[in-house]
N, C-alpha and C positions, 0 to 999 in steps of 0.2 A: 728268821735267820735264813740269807738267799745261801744253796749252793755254791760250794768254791770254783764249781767246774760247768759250763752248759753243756747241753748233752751231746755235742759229739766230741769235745774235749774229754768227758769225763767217761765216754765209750775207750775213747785211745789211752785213754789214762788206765782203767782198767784193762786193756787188754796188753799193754806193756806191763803192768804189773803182775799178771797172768803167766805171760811169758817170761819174766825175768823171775818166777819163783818156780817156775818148772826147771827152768837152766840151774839156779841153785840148788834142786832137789837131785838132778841128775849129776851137777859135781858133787855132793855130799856122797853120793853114792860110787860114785867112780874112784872117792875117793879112799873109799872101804874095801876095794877090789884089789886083788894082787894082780900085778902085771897081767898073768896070762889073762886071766879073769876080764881084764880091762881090753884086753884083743880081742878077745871073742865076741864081747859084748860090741864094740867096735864095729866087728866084721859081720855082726848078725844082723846091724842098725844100718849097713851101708845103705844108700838105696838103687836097688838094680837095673834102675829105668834109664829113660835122657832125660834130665830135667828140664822139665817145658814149663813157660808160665806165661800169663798173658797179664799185663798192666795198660792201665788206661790213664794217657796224660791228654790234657786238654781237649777232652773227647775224640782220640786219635785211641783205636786199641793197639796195643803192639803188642805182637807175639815172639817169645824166644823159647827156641829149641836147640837145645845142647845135645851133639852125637860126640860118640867117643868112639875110637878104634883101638881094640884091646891087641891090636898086633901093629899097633905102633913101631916105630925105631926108636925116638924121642919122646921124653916127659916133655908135660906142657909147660914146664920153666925152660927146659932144651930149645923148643920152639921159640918160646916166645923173646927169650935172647938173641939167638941167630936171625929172626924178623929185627928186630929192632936195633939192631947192630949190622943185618945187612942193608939197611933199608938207607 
C-alpha cells in the first residue's frame, strides 16, 4: 500500500497539522480564561522585538524588518488611510 502523501507533502501536511492543533489547544484555553485572565496572557505573549524574517523566493533571499515607534501620533490604520487616501 503506497503513501497518501510523498515526502515533502506529507512534511507540510504534518506541519500544518502541528500548527493547527496548537492554535486549537490555545483557544480551548483562552477560552476558559476570564477577561482579565485573557489580558494578561495577551500582554505577556506580546513579542517585544521588531519582527524580522527572511524568506527565499526563487533563490532571491529577502529580508523584512519591522520598526515601530512607540511615540507615534497615529495607529497604523491612521496611517495607512491618510497614505491611501492622500496619495
Amino acid at each position: 500500500m503506497s503513501e497518501p502523501f510523498g515526502g515533502t507533502e506529507k512534511e507540510e501536511f504534518s506541519e500544518e497539522t502541528a500548527i493547527r492543533q496548537m492554535i486549537d489547544g490555545i483557544t480551548d484555553c483562552l477560552a476558559s480564561m476570564t477577561k482579565e485572565e485573557r489580558l494578561a496572557w495577551f500582554h505577556s505573549s506580546q513579542y517585544p522585538h521588531p519582527i524580522n524574517f527572511q524568506k527565499e523566493i526563487d533563490g532571491t533571499v529577502y529580508t523584512v524588518n519591522a520598526h515601530f515607534n512607540a511615540d507615534a501620533s497615529e495607529s497604523i490604520q491612521e496611517k495607512t488611510e491618510r497614505i491611501l487616501l492622500n496619495a
